[in-house]
N, C-alpha and C positions, 0 to 999 in steps of 0.2 A: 329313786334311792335317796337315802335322807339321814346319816347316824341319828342327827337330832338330839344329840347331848347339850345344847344350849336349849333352844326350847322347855327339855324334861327336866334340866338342875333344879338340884333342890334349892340353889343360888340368886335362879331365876324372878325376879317378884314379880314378874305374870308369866305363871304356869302355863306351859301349852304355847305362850306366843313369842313372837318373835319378828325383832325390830331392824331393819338391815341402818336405820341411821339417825342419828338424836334430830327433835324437833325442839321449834322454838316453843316457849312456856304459853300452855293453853292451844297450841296447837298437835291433833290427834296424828299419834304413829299409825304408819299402816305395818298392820301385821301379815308379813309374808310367808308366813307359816298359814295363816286363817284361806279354806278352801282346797289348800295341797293333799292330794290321795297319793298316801305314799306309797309305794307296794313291797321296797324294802326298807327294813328302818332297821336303827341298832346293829348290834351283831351280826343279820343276814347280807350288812354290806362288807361283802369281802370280793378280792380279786378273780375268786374263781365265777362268784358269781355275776359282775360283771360281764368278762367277758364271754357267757355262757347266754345271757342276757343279748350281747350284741350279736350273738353268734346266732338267734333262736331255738338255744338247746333249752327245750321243754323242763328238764330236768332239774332245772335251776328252779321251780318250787313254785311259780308264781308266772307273773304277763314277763313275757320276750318279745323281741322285736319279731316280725314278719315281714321282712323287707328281702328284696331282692338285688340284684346286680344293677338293675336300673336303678334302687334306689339311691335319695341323697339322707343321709341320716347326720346329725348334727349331735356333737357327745362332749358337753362338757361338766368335766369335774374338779372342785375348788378343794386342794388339801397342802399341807404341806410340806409336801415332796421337792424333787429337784429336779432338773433335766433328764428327759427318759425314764422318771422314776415315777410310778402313781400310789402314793402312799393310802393305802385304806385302815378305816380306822378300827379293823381287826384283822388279824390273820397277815397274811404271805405278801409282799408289796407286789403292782406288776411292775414289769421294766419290759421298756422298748427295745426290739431287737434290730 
């Protein structure tokens, strides 16, 4: 999952890529965007479909997880929410209960 509004800006002076941190002059960024299969992107990342996604409800459009009780599954997401709050950058926030 990926909104990817910096990547697409029209703001962007390289379309498409995306640099997680400045380099010294003449020396090449690595683009951390170049190789990533996103599966959702923009507007299909919302709350519901997250956790529909962690749940492996089919429903949610696209690849879910398949994992079981055994599994160990590792979930992290960078926004700017608050404590207990997962702010998604469309739709309904989740909040921890």
């Amino acid at each position: 999952m990926s909104f990817n509004d910096v990547a697409d800006s029209k703001e962007n002076p390289f379309p498409g890529q995306l640099f997680n941190k400045p380099t010294d002059a003449g020396v090449k960024g690595v683009d951390v965007n170049a190789g990533c299969k996103v599966d959702y992107e923009g507007k299909d990342v919302t709350a519901e479909k997250i956790v529909k996604v962690l749940q492996g409800d089919a429903t949610a459009g696209g690849k879910v997880l398949k994992s079981d009780k055994n599994s160990k599954v590792f979930f992290y997401f960078a926004d700017h929410g608050a404590p207990g709050l997962l702010g998604t950058p469309t739709g309904k926030y989740l909040y921890a209960d």
